[in-house]
N, C-alpha and C positions, 0 to 999 in steps of 0.2 A: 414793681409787681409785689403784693402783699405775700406774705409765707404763707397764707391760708391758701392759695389760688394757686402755690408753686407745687410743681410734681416734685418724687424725692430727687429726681436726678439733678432738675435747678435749685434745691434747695443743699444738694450736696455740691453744685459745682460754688453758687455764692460761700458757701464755709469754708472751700477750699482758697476761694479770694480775698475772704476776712481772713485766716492764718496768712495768707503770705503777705497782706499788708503789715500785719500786727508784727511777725517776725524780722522782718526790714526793721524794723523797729524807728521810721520815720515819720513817723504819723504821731500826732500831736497828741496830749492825755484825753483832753476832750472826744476826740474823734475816736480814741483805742476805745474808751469807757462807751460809744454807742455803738461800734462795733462790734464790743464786746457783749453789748445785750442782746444785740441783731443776731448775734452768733447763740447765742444762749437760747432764743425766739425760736432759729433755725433747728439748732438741734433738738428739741421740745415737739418741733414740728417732725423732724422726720423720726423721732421715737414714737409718737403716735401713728405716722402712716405705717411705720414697721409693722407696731402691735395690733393696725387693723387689718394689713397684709397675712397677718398668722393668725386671725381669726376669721378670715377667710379661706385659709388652707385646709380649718379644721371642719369637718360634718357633723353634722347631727346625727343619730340612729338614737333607737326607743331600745331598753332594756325589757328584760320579759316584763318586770313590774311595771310598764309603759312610763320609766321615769327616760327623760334624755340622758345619754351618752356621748362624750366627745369624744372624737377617735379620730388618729392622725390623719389628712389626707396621703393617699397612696394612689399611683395612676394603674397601679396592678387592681382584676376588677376580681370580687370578693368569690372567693374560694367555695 
């Protein structure tokens, strides 16, 4: 399965299979060094679904000047 098509949680459980292969420290330079990029792939990949997950947390609202405002999401409804 490609890292673009994996959710964060299979792309956090493969990192956790690339560390504990690499720490075994049985695996061949070859295989460390594309592990190691896969692993690099992966985490690139879930920093991005992060930073899309927290720009989806945040709202839009309009300032009096009609410019946008980001403002935290809160599930309290506005005062």
């Amino acid at each position: 399965m490609s890292e673009n098509k994996m959710t964060f949680e299979q792309s956090m459980q493969r990192l956790e299979q690339i560390v504990r292969a690499m720490e075994r420290g049985d695996v061949a330079l070859d295989e460390s060094l594309k592990l190691f990029q896969e692993g690099t792939e992966l985490v690139r990949s879930c920093g991005k679904l992060l930073d899309d997950a927290e720009l989806q947390i945040k709202k839009v609202t309009t300032a009096a000047d009609g410019s946008p405002v980001l403002e935290d999401f809160t599930d309290e409804p506005d005062a």
